[in-house]
C-alpha positions as CSV (number, residue, x, y, z in Angstrom):
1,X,27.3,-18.8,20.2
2,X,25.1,-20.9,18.2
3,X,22.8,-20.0,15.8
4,X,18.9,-19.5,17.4
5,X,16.2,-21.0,15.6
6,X,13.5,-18.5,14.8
7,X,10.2,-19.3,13.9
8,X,8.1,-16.5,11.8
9,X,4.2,-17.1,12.4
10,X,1.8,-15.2,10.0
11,X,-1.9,-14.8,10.8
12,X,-4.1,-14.2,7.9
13,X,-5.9,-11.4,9.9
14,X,-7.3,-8.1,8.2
15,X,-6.5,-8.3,4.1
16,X,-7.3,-7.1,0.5
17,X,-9.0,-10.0,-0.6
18,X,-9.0,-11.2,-3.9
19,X,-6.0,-11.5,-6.1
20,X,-4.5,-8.1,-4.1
21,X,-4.1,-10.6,-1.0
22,X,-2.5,-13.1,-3.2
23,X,-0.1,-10.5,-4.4
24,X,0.5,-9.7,-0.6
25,X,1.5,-12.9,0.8
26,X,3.8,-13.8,-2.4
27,X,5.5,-10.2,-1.6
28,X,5.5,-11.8,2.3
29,X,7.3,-15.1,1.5
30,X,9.6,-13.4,-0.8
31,X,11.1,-11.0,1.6
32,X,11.3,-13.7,4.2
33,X,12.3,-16.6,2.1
34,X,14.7,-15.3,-0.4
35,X,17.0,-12.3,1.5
36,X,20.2,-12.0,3.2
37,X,20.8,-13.8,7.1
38,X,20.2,-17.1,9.0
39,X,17.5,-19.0,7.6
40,X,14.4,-18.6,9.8
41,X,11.2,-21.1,9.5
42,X,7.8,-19.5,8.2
43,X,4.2,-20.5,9.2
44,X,0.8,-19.2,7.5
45,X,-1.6,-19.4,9.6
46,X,-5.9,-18.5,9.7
47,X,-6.8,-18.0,12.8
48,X,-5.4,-16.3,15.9
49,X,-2.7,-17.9,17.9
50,X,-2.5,-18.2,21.7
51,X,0.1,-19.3,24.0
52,X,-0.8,-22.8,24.1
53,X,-1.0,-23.2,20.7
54,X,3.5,-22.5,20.3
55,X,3.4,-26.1,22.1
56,X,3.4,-27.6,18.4
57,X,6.5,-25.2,17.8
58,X,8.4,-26.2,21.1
59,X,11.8,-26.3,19.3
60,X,12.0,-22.8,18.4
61,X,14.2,-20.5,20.4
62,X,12.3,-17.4,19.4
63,X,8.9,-16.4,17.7
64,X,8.0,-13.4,15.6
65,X,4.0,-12.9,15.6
66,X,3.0,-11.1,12.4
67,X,-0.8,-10.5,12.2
68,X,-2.0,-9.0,8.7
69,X,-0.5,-8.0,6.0
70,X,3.3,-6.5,7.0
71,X,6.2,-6.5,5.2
72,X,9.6,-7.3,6.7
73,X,12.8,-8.7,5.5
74,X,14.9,-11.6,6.5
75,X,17.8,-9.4,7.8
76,X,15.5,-7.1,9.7
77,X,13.7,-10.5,11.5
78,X,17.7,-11.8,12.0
79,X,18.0,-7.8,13.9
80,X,15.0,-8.5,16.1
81,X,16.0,-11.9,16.9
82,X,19.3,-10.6,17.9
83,X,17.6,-7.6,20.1
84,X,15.1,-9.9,21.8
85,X,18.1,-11.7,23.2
86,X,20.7,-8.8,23.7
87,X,17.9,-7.4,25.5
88,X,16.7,-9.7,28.2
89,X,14.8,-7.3,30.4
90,X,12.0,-6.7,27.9
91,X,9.3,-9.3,27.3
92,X,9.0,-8.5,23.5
93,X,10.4,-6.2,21.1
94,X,8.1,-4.6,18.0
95,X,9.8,-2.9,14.9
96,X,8.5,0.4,13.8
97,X,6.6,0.8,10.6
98,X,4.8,3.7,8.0
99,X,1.6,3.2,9.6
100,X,1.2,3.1,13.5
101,X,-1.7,4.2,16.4
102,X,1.6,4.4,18.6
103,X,3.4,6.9,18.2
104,X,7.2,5.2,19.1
105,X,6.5,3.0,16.2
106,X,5.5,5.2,13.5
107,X,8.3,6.0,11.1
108,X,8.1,7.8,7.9
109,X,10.1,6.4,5.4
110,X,13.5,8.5,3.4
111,X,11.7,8.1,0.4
112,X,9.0,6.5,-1.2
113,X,9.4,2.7,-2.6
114,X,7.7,1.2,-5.4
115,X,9.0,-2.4,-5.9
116,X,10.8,-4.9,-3.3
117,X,14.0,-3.3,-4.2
118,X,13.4,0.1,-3.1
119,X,11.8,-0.9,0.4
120,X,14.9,-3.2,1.1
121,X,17.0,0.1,0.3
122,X,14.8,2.1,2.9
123,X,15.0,-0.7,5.3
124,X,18.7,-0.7,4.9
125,X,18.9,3.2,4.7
126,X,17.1,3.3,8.4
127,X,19.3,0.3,10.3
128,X,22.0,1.6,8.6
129,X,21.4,4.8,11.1
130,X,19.5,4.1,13.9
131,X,20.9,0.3,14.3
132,X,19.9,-1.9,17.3
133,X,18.3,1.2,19.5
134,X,15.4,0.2,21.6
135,X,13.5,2.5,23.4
136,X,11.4,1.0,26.3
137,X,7.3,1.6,26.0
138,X,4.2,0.4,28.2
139,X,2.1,0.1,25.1
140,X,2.9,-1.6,21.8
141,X,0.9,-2.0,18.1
142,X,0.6,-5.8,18.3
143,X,1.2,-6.3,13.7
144,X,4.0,-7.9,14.5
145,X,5.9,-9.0,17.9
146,X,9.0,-10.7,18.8
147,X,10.0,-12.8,22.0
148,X,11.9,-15.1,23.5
149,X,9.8,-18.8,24.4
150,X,10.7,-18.1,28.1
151,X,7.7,-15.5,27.5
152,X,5.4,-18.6,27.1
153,X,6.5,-19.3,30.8
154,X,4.5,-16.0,32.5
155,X,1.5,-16.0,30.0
156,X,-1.5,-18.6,30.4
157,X,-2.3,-21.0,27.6
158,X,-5.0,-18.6,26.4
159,X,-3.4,-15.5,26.2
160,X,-3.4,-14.4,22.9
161,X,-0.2,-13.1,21.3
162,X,-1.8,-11.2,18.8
163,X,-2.6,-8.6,21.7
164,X,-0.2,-8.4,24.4
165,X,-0.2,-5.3,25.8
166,X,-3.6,-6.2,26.4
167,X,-2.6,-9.4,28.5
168,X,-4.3,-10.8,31.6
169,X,-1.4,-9.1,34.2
170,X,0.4,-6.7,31.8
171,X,2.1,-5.2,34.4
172,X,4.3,-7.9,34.5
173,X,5.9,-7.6,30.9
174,X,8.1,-5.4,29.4
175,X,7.8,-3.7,25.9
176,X,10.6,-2.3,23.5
177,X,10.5,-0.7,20.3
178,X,13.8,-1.2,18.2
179,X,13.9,1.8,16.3
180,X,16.0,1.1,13.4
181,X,13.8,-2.0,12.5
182,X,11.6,-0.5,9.8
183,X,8.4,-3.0,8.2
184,X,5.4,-1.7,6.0
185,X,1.7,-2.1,6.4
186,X,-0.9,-1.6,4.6
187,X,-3.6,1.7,5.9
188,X,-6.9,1.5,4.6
189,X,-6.3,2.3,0.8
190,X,-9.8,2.9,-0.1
191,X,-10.6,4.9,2.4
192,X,-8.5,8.5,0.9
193,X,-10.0,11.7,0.2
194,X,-7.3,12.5,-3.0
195,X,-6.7,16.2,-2.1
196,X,-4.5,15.9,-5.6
197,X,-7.3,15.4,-7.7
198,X,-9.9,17.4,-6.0
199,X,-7.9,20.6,-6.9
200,X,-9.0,20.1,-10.5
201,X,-12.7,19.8,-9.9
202,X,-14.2,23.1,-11.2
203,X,-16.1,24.8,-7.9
204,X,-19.0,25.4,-10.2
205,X,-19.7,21.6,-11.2
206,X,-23.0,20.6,-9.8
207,X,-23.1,16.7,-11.0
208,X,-20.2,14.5,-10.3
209,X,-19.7,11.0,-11.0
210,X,-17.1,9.3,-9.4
211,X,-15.9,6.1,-10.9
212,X,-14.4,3.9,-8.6
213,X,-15.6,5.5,-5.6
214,X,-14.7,2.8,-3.0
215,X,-16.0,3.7,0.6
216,X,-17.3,7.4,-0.7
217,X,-14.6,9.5,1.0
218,X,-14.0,11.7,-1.9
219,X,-17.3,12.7,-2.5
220,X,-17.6,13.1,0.9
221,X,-15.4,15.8,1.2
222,X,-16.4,17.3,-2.5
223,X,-19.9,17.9,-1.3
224,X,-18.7,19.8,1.9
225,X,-16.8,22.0,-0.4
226,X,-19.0,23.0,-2.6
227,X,-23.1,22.3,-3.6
228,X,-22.8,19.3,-5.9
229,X,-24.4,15.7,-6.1
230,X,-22.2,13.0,-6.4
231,X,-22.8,9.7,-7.9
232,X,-20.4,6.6,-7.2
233,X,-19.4,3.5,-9.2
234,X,-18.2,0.5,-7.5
235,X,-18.3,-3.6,-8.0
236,X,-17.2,-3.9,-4.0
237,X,-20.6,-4.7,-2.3
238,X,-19.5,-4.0,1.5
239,X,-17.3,-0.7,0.2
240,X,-20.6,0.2,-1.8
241,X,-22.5,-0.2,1.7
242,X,-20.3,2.4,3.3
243,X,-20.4,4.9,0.6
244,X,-24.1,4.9,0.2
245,X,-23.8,6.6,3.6
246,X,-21.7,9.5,2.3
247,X,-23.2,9.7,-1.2
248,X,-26.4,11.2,-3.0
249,X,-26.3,7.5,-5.0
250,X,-23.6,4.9,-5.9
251,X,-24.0,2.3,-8.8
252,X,-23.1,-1.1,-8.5
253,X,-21.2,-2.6,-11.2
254,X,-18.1,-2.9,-13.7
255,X,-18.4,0.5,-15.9
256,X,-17.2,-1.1,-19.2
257,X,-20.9,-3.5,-18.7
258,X,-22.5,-0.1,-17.2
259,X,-21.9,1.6,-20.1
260,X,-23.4,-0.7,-22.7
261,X,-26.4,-1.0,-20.1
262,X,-27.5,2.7,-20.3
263,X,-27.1,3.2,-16.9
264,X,-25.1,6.7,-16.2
265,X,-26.7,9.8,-16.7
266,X,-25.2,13.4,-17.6
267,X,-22.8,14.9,-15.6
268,X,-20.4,18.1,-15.1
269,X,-17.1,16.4,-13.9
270,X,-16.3,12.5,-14.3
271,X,-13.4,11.0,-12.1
272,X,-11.3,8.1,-12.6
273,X,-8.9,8.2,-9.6
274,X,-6.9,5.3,-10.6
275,X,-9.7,3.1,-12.5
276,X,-8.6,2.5,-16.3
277,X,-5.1,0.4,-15.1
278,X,-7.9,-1.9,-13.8
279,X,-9.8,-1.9,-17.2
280,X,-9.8,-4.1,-19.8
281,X,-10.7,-2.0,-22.3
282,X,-9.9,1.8,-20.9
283,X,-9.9,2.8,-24.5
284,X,-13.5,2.1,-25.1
285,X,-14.6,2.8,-21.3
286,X,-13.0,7.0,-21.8
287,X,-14.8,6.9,-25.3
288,X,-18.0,5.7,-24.5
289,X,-18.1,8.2,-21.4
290,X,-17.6,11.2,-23.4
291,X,-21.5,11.3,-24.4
292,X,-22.1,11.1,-20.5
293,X,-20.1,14.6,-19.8
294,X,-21.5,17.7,-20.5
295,X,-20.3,20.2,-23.3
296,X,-17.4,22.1,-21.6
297,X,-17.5,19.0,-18.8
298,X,-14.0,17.8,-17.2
299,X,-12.8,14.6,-17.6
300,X,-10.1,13.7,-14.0
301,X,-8.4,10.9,-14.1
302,X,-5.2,9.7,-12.8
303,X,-3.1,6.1,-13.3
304,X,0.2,5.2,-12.5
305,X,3.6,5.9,-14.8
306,X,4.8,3.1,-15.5
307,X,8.0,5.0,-17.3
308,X,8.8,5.3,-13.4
309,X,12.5,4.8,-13.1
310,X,12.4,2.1,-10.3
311,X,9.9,-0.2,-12.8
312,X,12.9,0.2,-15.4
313,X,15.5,-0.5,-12.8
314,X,13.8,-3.8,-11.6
315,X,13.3,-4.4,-15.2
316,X,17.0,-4.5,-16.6
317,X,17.6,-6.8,-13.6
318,X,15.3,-9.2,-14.7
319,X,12.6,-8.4,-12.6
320,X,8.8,-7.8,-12.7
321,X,7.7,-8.1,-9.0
322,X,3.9,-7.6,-8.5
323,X,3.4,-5.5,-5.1
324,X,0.0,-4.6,-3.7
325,X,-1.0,-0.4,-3.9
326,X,1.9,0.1,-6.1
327,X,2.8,1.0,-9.9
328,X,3.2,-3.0,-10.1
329,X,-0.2,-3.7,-8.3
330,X,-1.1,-7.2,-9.1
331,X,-4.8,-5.7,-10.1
332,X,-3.3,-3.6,-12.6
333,X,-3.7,-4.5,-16.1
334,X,-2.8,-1.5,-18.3
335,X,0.0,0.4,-18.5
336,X,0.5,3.7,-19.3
337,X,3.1,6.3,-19.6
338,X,2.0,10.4,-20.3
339,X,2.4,10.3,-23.9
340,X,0.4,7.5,-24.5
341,X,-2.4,8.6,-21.5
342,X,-2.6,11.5,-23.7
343,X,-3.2,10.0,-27.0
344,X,-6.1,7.7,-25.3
345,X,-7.9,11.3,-24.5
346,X,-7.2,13.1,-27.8
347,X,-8.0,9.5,-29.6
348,X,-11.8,9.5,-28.3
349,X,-12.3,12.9,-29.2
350,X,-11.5,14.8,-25.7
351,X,-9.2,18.3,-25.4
352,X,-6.3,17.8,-23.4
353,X,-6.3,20.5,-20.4
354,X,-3.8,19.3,-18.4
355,X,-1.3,16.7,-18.0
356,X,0.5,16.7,-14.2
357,X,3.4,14.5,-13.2
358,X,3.3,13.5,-9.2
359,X,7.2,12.6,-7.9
360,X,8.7,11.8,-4.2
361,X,11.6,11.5,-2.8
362,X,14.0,9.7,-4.7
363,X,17.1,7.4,-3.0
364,X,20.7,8.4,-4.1
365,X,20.6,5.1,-5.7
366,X,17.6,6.2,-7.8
367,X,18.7,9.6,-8.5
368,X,22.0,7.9,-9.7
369,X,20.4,5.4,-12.3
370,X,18.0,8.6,-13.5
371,X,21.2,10.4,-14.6
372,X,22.9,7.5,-16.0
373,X,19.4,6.5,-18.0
374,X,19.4,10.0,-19.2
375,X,23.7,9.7,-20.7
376,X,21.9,7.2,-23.0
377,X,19.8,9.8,-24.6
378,X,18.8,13.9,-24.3
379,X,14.7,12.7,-25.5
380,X,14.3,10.9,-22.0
381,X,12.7,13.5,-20.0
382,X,13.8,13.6,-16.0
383,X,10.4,14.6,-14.9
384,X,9.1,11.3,-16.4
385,X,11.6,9.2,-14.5
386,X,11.2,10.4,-11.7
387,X,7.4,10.2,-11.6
388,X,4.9,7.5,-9.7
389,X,2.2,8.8,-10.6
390,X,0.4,11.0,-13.9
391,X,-2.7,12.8,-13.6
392,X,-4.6,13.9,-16.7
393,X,-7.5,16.6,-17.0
394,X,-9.4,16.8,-20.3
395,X,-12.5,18.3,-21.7
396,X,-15.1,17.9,-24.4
């Protein structure tokens, strides 16, 4: 049987922006580029594509529409290609994903993944079990779509294949999920209400400020719990917009040039809910706030651990692979592990409350390389390994 030739069409659609997109669409062309199976042919593409417009890619035997920012491997695109035509009955096959308004599709991963080596393990971990099932839907999440080009032959030249369940005579095409095809997109990361670090906000503080407050969710919530005002900080204009909305005020503007400007007032609790990776000097940005926090004030703030055992992993293979919303975000700037989070507090003067370690659920693999890590030495601690994430609360 030969070998189909698969075309792999990317619309921009909705993105980070900035350097966080860049980091997106390198991760993109990596997965589909440089894994394991047949070669397929990748397109970027700006706009939205309709039928007429796979005329300029009349040699392919298959297309996979990807709209946004999704992450899917090379082996997993060579799976749906190989569905799409075991399958002839259905019009189009969609693989399921982390994030998902339909619920066949949704899929919640064995365990969390912070670099490209992990996903491919959970990718790998979920085929590995669930294989080439497809289960038949009327209704499908359009991110990304696969079909055969005799699809082109019932559509009209301006359907658009970024939203076929929605076509002109819908009735007429078939959808399947194929279960054991797992991708990741990307939610709305600034939009998160951070339960873990609301739990450390005393019920009695009155004024908040809220450093990187993004779209305002955060305070949102904080001020239905308990009488408070909160202030935001934030240098995204159009987030800014939407937390004005949910906020008694938000301040526009870096907070290592609002500091020197005078501009932050006094306050009972100050949160940086992962703000000083970002920074480039955190050191002088958690000194300089100390005079903004009132005696017996909290300080929250959380950052990634970079210590993480899957950042050491890809290191002693070589590897140092930016991925957006991650431990290796390529936004991030500073690094820190809990010891040296903790000196940065007791170094500008602050008392060190408390110093919590968030883990998930590791892969064998990972719970394998923790163990032989820890044969090198008794002082590296387990807890540390194993943690994505290190949330510090200090006082003055």
């Amino acid at each position: 049987m030969p070998v189909k030739k698969v075309a792999v069409l990317c619309i921009k659609g909705e993105t980070f922006g900035g350097l966080e997109d860049q980091t997106a669409r390198r991760v993109m062309r990596h997965l589909l580029l440089r894994g394991k199976g047949n070669r397929v042919d990748v397109f970027e593409l700006d706009e939205s594509l309709n039928a007429g417009n796979l005329n300029a890619y009349g040699e392919y035997d298959a297309y996979v529409v990807i709209r946004g920012m999704v992450f899917i491997t090379l082996e997993s695109i060579n799976n749906l290609s190989e569905i799409i035509f075991s399958n002839r009955a259905l019009s189009a096959v969609v693989p399921v994903c982390n994030e998902s308004k339909i619920p066949e599709q949704l899929h919640t991963p064995p365990f969390l993944y912070q670099t490209l080596t992990v996903f491919n393990w959970a990718v790998q971990e979920i085929f590995k079990k669930i294989k080439h099932e497809v289960r038949e839907v009327s209704e499908i999440d359009n991110f990304c779509v696969a079909f055969r080009k005799d699809l082109l032959d019932t559509l009209s030249r301006d359907e658009d294949l970024c939203d076929l369940s929605r076509a002109e005579g819908n009735t007429r095409l078939s959808f399947g999920v194929a279960k054991g095809i797992y991708t990741h997109r990307y939610g709305n990361v600034f939009e998160s209400g951070r339960a873990d670090l609301m739990t450390y906000v005393p019920m009695d503080a009155r004024e908040v400020l809220d450093i990187g407050s993004a779209k305002g969710l955060f305070g949102e919530l904080l001020k239905k719990r308990q009488k408070c005002t909160v202030t935001g900080v934030d240098i995204d204009n159009e987030m800014i917009k939407i937390a004005s909305s949910r906020l008694d005020s938000v301040i526009s503007g870096d907070i290592e040039d609002l500091l020197d400007k005078g501009a932050l007032g006094k306050y009972d609790c100050i949160l940086c809910g992962d703000v000083l990776e970002h920074l480039n000097n955190p050191w002088k940005v958690v000194g300089a706030l100390k005079k903004h926090l009132r005696k017996g004030g909290f300080f929250i703030a959380s950052t990634p651990n970079v210590m993480n055992w899957a950042v050491i992993f890809e290191q002693v293979r070589g590897r140092w692979d930016y991925v957006p919303a991650s431990i290796l975000s390529g936004t991030h700037i500073r690094f820190f592990t809990k010891q040296c989070l903790k000196e940065l507090f007791i170094d500008a003067g602050y008392e060190i409350n408390e110093v919590s370690l968030q883990s998930f659920e590791l892969p064998p693999q990972g719970r394998e390389f923790i163990e032989r890590l820890r044969s090198l030495g008794n002082e590296l601690n387990e807890e540390e390994l194993k943690a994505s994430e290190i949330v510090i609360v200090a006082s003055c």
